[in-house]
MARKOL-591322 format. One record per residue (C-alpha): x, z, y; residue number from 1; residue in three letters. Coordinates in pm, whole numbers. Layout:
BEGIN
LUMLUM     east       up    north     i    aa
LUMLUM        X        Z        Y   NUM   ALA
...
***
This chain:
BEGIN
LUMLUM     east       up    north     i    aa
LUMLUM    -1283     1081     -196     1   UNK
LUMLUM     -947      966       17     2   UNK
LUMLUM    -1022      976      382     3   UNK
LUMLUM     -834      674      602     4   UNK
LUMLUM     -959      725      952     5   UNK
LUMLUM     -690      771     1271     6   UNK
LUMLUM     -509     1068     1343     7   UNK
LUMLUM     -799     1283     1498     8   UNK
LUMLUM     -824     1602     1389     9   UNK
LUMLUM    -1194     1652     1513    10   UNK
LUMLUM    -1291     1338     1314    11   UNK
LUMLUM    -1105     1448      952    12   UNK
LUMLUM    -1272     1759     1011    13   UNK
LUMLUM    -1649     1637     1087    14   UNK
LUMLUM    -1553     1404      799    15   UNK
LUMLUM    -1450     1616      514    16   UNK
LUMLUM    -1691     1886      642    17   UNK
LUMLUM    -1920     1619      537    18   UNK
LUMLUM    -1750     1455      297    19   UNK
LUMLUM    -1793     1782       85    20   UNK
LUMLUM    -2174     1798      181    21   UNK
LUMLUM    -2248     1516       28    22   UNK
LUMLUM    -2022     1472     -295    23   UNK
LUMLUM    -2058     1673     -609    24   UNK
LUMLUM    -1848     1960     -680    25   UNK
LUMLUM    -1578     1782     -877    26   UNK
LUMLUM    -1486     1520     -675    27   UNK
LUMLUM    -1144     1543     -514    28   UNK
LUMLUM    -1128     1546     -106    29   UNK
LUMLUM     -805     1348       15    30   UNK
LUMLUM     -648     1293      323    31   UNK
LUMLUM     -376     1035      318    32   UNK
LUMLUM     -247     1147      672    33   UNK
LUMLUM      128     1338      705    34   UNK
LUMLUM      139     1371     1021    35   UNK
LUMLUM     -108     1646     1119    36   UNK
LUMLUM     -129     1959     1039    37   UNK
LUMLUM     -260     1976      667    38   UNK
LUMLUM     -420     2323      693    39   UNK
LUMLUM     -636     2239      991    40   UNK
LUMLUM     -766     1927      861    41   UNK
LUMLUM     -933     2116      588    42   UNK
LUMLUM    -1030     2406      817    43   UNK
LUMLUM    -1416     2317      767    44   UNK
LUMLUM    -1419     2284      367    45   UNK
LUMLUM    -1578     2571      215    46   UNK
LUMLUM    -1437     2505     -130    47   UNK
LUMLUM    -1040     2435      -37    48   UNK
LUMLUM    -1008     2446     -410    49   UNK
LUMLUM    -1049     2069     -471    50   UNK
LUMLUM     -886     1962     -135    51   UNK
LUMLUM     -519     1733     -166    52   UNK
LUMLUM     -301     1527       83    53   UNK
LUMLUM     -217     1193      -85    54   UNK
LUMLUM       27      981      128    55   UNK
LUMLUM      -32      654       53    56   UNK
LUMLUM      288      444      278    57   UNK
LUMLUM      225      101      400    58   UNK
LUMLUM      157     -152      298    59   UNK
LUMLUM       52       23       36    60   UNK
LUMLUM       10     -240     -230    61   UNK
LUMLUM      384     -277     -187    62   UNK
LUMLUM      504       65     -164    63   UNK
LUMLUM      514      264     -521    64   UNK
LUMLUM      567      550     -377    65   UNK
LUMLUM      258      794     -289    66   UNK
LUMLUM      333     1198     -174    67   UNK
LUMLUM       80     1427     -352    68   UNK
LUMLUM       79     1784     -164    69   UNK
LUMLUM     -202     2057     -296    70   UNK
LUMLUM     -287     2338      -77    71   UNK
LUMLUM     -241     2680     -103    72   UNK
LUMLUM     -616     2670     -264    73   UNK
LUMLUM     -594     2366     -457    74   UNK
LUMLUM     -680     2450     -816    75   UNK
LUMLUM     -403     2286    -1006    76   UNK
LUMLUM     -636     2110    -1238    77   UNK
LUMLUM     -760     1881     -950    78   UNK
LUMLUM     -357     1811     -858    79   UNK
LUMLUM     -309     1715    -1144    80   UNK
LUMLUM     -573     1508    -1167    81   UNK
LUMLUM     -485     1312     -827    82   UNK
LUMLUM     -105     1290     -988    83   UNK
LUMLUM     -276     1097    -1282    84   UNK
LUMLUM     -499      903    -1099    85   UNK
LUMLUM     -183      788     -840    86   UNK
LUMLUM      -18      694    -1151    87   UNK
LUMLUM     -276      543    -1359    88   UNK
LUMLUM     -286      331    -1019    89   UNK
LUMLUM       66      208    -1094    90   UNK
LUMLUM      256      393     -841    91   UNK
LUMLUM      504      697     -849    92   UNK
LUMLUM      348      963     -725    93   UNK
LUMLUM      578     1281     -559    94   UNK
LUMLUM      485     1599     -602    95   UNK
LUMLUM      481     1836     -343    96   UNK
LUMLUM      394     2229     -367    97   UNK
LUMLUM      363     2325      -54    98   UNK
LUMLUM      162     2096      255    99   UNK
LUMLUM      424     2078      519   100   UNK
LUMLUM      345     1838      817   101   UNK
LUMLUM      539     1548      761   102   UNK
LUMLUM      515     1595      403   103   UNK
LUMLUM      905     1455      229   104   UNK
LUMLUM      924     1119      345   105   UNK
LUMLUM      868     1140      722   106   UNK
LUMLUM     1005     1480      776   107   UNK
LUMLUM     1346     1326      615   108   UNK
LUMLUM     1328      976      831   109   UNK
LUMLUM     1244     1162     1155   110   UNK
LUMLUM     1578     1343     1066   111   UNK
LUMLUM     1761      988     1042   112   UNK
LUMLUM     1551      849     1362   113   UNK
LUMLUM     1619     1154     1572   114   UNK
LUMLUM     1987     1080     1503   115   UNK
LUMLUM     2016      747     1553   116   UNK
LUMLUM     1876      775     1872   117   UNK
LUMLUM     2144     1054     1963   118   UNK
LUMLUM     2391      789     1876   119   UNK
LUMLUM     2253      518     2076   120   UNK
LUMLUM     2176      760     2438   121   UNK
LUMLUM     2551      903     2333   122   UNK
LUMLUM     2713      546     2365   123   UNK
LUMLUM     2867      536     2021   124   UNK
LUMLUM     2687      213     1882   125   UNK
LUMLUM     2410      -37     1994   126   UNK
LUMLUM     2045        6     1849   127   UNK
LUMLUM     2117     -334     1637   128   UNK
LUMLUM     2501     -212     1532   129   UNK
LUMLUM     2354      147     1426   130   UNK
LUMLUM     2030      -68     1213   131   UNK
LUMLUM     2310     -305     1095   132   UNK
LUMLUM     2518       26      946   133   UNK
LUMLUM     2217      213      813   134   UNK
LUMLUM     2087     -137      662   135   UNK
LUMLUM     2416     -206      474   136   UNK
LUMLUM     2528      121      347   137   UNK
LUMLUM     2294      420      397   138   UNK
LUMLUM     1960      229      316   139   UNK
LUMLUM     2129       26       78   140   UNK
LUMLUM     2281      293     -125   141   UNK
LUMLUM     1993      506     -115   142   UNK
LUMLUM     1761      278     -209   143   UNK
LUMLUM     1923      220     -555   144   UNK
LUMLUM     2007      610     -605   145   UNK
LUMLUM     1852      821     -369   146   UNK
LUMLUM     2026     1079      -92   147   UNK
LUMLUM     2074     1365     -333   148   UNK
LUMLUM     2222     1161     -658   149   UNK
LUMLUM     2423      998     -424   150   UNK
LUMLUM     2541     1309     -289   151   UNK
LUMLUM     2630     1436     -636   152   UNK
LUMLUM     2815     1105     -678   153   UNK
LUMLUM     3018     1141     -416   154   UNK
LUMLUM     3145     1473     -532   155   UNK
LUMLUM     2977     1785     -357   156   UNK
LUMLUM     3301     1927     -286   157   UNK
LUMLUM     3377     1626      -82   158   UNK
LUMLUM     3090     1628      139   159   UNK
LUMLUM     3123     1778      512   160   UNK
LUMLUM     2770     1757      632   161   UNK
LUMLUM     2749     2040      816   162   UNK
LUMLUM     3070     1990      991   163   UNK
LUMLUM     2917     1646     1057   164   UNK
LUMLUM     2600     1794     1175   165   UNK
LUMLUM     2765     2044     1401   166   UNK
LUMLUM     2660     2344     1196   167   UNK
***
């Protein structure tokens, strides 16, 4: 069962609390949000055992991409399940241990966003210069090999990030 509704907590919770109620032990409770806090959305599910976060990204019958986080209680068996059910559905689904808010995708493009925006209230480029740049290089690059292949590409011993970052 993949819940959908906005980002109220009170509502995911009245909803699963229900959700599990009212479905039979093996069915899988979903929530397809990121951006609350995973743990609390559950808070009211007896059995945490069969609960999952499955970030679906919109539009979603573009995207191939879905995140698949299990809880700390999440029997294994029913993550493993969701994983083959994402996939059976045609889409890539990434595994994550551990149910950080944000989950990998948003956590990483908040990152790039909060930056961006430090450029632009710095002066050092326009917000359509700075899209321009990320849209022809970063994006671009990334898209084909991801950040951390293209990392390795590059040659770790080249990279500087935390000078760059101001570590």
């Amino acid at each position: 069962m993949m819940e959908t509704v906005p980002e109220d907590m009170g509502l995911k919770q009245a909803l699963f609390a229900r959700f599990e109620a009212n479905c039979p032990a093996p069915t899988i409770l979903a929530t397809n949000t990121s951006d609350l806090p995973p743990l609390e959305i559950f808070k009211r599910v007896k059995n945490s055992s069969r609960v999952i976060m499955a970030h679906w990204f919109n539009p979603p019958h573009l995207m191939p991409t879905v995140e698949v986080a299990r809880l700390p209680d999440t029997d294994p068996k029913n993550w493993n399940l969701a994983v083959q059910v994402i996939q059976k559905a045609g889409k890539q689904a990434i595994k994550a241990a551990k149910p950080v808010q944000g989950l990998i995708v948003n956590r990483i493009a908040a990152a790039i966003l909060r930056e961006a925006l430090d450029l632009v209230e710095q002066g050092v480029a326009d917000a359509k210069d700075i899209d321009d740049a990320i849209k022809g290089s970063l994006a671009f690059r990334n898209v084909c090999v991801g950040f951390i292949k293209a990392m390795d590409l590059g040659g770790l011993d080249a990279l500087a990030i935390d000078k760059i970052a101001g570590r």
